[in-house]
C-alpha positions as CSV (number, residue, x, y, z in Angstrom):
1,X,4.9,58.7,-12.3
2,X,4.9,59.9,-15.3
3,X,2.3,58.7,-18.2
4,X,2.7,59.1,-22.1
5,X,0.0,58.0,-24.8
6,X,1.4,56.0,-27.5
7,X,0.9,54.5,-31.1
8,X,3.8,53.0,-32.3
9,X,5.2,54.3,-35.4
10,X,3.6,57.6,-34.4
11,X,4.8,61.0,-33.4
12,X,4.6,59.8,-30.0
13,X,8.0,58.0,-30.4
14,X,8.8,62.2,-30.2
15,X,8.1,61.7,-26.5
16,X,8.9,58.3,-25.6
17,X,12.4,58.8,-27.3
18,X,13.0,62.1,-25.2
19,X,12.1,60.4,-21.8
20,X,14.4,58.0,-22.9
21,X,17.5,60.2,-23.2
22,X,16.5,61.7,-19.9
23,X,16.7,58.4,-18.2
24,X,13.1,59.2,-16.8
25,X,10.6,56.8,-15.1
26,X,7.0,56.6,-16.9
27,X,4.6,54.4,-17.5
28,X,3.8,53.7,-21.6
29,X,0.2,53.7,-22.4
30,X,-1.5,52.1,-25.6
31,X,-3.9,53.8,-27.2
32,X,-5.3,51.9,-30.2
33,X,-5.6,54.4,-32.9
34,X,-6.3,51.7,-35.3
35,X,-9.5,50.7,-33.3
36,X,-11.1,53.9,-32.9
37,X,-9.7,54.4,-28.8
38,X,-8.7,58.1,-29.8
39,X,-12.6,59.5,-30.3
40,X,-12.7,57.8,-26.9
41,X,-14.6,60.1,-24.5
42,X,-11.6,59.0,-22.2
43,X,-9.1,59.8,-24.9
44,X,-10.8,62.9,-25.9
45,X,-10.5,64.4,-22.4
46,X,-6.9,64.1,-22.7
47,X,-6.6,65.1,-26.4
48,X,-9.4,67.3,-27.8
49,X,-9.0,66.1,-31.3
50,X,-7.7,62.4,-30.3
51,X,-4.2,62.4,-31.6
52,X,-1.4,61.5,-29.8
53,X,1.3,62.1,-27.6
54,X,-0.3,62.9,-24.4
55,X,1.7,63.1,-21.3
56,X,0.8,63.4,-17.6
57,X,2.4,64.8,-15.2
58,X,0.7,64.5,-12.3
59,X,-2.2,67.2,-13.0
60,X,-0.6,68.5,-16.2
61,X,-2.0,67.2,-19.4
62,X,-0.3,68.2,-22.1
63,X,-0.5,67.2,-26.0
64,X,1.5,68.1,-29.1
65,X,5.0,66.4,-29.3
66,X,7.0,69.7,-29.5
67,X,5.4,70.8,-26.6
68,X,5.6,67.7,-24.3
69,X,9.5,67.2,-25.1
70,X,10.0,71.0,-24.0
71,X,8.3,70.4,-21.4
72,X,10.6,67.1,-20.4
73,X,14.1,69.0,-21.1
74,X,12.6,72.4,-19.3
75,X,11.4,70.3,-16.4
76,X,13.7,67.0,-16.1
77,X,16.9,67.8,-17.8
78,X,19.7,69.1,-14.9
79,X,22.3,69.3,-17.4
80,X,20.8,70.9,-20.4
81,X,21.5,68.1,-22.7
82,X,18.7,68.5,-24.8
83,X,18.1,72.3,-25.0
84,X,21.3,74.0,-24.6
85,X,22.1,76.2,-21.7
86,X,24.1,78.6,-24.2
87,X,21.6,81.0,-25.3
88,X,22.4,81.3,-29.1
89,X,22.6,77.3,-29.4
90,X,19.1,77.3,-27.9
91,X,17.5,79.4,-29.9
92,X,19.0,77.4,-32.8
93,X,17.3,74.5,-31.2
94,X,14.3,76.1,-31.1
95,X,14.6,77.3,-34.8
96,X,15.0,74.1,-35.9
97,X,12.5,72.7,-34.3
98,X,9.7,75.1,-35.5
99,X,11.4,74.7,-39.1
100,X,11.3,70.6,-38.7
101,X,7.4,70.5,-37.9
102,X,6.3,73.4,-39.8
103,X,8.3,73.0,-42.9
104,X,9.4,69.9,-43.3
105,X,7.1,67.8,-41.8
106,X,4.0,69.4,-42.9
107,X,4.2,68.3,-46.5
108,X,4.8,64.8,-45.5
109,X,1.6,64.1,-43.3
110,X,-0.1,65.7,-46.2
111,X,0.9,63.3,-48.2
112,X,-0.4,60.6,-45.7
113,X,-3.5,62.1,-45.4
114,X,-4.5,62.1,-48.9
115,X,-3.3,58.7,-49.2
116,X,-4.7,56.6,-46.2
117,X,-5.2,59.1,-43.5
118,X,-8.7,61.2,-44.4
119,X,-11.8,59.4,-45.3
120,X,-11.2,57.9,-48.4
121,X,-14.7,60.6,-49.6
122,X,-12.2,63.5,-48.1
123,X,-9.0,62.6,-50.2
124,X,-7.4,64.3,-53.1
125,X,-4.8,62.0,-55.0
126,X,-4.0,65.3,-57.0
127,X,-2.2,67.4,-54.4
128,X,0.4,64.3,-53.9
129,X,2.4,65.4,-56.6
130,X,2.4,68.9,-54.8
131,X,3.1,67.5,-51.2
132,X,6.1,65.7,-52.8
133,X,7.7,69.4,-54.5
134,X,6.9,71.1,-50.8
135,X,8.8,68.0,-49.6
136,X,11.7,68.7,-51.7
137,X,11.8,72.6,-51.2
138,X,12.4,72.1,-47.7
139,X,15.0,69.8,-48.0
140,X,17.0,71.9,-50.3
141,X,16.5,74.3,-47.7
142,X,18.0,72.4,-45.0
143,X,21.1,70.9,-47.2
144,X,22.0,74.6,-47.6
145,X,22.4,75.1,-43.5
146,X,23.3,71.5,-42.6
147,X,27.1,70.9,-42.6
148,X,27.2,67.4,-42.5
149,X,27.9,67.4,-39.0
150,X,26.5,64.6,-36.0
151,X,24.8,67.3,-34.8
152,X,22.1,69.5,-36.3
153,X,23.3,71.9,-33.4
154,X,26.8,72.5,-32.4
155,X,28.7,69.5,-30.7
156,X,26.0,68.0,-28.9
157,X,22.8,65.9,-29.4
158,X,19.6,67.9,-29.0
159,X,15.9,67.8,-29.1
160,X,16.5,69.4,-32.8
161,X,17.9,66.2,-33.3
162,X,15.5,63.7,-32.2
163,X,12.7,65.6,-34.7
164,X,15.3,65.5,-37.6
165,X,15.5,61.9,-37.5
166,X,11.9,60.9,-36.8
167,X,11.0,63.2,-39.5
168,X,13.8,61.8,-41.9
169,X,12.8,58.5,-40.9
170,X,9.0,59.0,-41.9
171,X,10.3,60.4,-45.3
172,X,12.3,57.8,-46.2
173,X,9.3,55.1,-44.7
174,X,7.3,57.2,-47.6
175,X,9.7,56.7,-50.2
176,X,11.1,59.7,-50.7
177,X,14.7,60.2,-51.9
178,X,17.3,61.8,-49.1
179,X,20.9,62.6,-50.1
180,X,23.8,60.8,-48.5
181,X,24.8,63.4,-45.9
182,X,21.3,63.3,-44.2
183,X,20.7,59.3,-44.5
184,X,24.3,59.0,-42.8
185,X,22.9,61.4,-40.3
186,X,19.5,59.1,-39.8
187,X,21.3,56.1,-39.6
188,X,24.0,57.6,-36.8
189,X,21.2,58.7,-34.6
190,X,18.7,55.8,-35.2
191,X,21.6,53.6,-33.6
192,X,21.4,55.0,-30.0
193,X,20.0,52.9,-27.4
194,X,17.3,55.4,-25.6
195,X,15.6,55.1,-29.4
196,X,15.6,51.2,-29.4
197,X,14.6,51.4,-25.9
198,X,11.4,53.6,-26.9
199,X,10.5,51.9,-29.8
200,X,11.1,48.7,-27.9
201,X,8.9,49.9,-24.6
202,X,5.9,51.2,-27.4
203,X,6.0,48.2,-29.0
204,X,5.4,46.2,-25.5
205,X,2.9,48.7,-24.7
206,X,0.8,47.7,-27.5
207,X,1.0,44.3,-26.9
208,X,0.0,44.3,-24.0
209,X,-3.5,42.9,-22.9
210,X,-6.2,45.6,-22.3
């Protein structure tokens, strides 16, 4: 069976979401962030910094979202419908993906860490301003390749797109402006049923008693 770490409104609904599209069996674990559960010694064996996702596989452990929901489509999806069995869509894929968490991601948990994440002795309410123009520069950059399409990547939904929404979502959650094209985008993709049924099976994860 397989086991994935969870915090809802985390980047574990990265993973959760994925397992969902594949139709996969797993078992949803809570992990009270909140509470101190990820410093853990437990947690920690799983996670060397105590973040989440995790997933186990059996005796794989693995951590970092991009990594675990390769990892699902390599290992669990027969018909390629996350990562694209024609080579030059998957390297798109692939390139979006790296752009997503590198690019335009990156400027966003900045953000949060200077505003609640760090210590509050550790913050620096100046670079906010800054984390908001990185923010910005990145979406300009992907306006110029996105087409307004359902899909990030040719005619199909992909793992590209699962980042792309959690990311926009986060964005928007952080009040930050998005133009038209990609909140139509958000909203089309935040309707399908394997997200409800991950936010839905996180969300019963963490009520659940210890």
């Amino acid at each position: 069976m397989l086991t994935v770490y969870t915090f809802p409104h985390s980047r574990s609904l990265r993973a959760t979401w994925t397992l969902e599209e594949l139709g996969l069996e797993y078992r949803c674990e809570h992990v009270a962030l909140d509470k101190g559960e990820g410093r853990s010694p437990a947690h920690l064996a799983r996670h060397p910094d105590g973040k989440l996702p995790v997933l186990e596989d059996g005796a794989l452990v693995l951590f970092e979202s991009v990594a675990i929901c390769r990892y699902l489509a390599e290992r669990y999806d027969d018909e390629a419908m996350l990562l694209s069995k024609d080579t030059a869509e998957r390297a798109q894929v692939e390139q979006w993906l790296s752009f997503i968490v590198t690019e335009l991601e990156q400027p966003l948990w900045n953000q949060a860490k200077h505003t609640f994440a760090l210590p509050e002795n550790k913050r620096i309410p100046a670079v906010i301003p800054t984390c908001a123009w990185e923010f910005e520069r990145a979406l300009k950059a992907l306006e110029r390749r996105y087409t307004g399409g359902e899909y990030l990547v040719g005619d199909a939904f992909s793992l590209a797109d699962i980042f792309l929404t959690h990311t926009l979502q986060w964005a928007e959650s952080m009040k930050h402006r998005l133009p038209q094209a990609l909140l139509d985008y958000r909203a089309r993709h935040r309707q399908r049923p394997a997200l409800h049924g991950a936010i839905a099976r996180e969300k019963a994860a963490a009520e659940r008693p210890a």
